[in-house]
C-alpha beads as a LAMMPS data file, in Angstrom:
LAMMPS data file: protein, C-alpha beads

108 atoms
107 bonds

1 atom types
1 bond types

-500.0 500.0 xlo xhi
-500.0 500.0 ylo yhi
-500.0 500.0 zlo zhi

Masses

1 110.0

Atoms # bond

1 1 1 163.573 -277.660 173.990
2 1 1 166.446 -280.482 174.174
3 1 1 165.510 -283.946 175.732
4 1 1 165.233 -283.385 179.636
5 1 1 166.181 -286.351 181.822
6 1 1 162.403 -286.988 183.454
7 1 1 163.181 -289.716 185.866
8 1 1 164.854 -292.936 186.291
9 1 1 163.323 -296.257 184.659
10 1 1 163.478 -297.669 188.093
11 1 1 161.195 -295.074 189.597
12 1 1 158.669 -296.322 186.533
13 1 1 158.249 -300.071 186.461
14 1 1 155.650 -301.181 184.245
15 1 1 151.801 -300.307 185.353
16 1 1 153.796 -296.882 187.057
17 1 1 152.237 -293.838 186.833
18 1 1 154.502 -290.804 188.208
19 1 1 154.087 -287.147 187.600
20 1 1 157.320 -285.080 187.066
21 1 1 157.650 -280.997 186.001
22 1 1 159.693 -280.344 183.292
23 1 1 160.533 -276.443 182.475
24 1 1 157.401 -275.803 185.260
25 1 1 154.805 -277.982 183.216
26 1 1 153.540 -280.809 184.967
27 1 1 153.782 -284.041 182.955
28 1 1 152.388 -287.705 183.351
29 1 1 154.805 -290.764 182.739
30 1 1 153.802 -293.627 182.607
31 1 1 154.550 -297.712 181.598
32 1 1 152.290 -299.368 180.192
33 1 1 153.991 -302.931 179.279
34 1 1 157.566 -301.524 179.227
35 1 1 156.364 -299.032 176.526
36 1 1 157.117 -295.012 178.323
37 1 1 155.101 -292.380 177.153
38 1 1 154.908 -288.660 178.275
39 1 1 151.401 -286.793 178.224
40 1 1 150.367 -283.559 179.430
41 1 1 149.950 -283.584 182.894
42 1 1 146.672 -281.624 183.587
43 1 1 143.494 -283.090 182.677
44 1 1 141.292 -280.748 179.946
45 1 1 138.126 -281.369 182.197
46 1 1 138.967 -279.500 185.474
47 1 1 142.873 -279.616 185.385
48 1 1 143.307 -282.844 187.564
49 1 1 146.755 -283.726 187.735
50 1 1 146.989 -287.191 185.771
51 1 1 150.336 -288.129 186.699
52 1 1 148.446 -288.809 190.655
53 1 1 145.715 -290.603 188.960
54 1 1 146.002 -294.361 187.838
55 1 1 147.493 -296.490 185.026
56 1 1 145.067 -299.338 183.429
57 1 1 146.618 -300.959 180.916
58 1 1 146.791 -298.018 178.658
59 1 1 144.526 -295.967 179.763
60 1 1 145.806 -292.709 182.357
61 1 1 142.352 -291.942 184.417
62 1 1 142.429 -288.845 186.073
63 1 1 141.724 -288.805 189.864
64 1 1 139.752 -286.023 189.757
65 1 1 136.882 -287.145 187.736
66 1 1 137.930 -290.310 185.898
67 1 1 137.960 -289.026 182.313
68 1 1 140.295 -291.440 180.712
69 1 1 142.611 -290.459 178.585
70 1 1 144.952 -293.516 176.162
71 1 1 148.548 -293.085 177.023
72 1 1 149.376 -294.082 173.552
73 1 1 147.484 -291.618 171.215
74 1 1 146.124 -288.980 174.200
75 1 1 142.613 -289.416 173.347
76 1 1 139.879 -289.537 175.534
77 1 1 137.840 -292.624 176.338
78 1 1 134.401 -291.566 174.488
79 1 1 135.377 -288.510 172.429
80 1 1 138.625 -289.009 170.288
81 1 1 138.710 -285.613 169.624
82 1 1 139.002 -284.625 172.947
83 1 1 142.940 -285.311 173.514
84 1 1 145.492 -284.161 175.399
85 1 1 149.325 -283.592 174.364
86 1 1 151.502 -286.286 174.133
87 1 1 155.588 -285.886 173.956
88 1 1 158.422 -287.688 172.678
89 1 1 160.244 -290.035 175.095
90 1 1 163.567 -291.369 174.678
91 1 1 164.987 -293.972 177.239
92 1 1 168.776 -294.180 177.156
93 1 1 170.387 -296.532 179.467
94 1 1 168.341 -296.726 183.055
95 1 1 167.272 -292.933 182.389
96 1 1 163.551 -291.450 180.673
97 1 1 164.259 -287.851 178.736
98 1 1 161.246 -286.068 177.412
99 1 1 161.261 -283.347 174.944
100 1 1 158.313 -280.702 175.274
101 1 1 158.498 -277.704 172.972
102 1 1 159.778 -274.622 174.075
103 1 1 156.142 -272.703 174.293
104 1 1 155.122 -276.043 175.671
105 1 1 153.579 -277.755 172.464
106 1 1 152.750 -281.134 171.642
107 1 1 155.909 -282.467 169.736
108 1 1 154.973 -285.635 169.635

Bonds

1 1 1 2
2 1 2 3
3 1 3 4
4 1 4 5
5 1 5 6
6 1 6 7
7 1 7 8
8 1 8 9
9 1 9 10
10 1 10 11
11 1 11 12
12 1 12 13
13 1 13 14
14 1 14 15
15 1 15 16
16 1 16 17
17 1 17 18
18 1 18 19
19 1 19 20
20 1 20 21
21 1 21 22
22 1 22 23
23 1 23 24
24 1 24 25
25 1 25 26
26 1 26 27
27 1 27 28
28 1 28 29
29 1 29 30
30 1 30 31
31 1 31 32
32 1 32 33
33 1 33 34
34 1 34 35
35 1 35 36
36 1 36 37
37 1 37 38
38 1 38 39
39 1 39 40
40 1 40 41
41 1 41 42
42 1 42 43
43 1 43 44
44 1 44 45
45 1 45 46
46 1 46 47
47 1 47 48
48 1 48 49
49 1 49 50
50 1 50 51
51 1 51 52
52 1 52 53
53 1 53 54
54 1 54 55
55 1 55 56
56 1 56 57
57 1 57 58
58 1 58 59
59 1 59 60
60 1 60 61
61 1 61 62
62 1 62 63
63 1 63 64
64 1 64 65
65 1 65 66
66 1 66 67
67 1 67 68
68 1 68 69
69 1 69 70
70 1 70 71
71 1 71 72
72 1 72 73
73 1 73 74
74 1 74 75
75 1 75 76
76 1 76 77
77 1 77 78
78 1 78 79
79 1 79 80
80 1 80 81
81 1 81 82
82 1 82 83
83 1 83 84
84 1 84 85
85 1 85 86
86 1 86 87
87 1 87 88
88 1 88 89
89 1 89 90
90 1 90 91
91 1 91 92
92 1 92 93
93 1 93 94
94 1 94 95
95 1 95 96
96 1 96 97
97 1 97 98
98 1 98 99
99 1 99 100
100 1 100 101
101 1 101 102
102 1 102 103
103 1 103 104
104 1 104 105
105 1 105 106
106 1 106 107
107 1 107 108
């Protein structure tokens, strides 16, 4: 899948979390000091939709059950294997893009 315009930068100001859909999946964006990044948007655990959890410093904790995930690599807290996708962000002038594969995949 091509680079799909996610949302503006000014709708993400650093410490934002925001949850966007992109091709139906639900994905979390966040800023975590002025670096984007673009992870899968349903928590492993119980599907709890991380882009309406919180944002501290880099870790996305899910609002469901506050398994933290780092925004940076996708792992969780206290089992790096436990991880959820991460995808590619590109910011190009005042707009985020994220590219997700086109069965959904990680392609980050």
């Amino acid at each position: 899948m091509p680079l799909v315009k996610a949302a503006s930068l000014a709708d993400l100001p650093p410490g934002a979390l925001l949850a966007v859909r992109i091709g139906g999946k639900p994905v979390a964006l966040c800023n975590s000091g002025g670096q984007i990044h673009a992870l899968d948007g349903e928590c492993p655990h119980n599907g709890g939709p991380h882009g309406h959890g919180a944002l501290h410093g880099t870790m996305v904790v899910c609002p469901w059950h506050a398994w933290e995930f780092d925004c940076r690599t996708g792992e969780l807290d206290y089992n790096p294997e436990v991880r959820v996708a991460r995808y590619p962000v590109t910011v190009v002038g005042g707009d985020v893009f994220v590219e997700i594969g086109e069965d959904g995949a990680r392609t980050a």
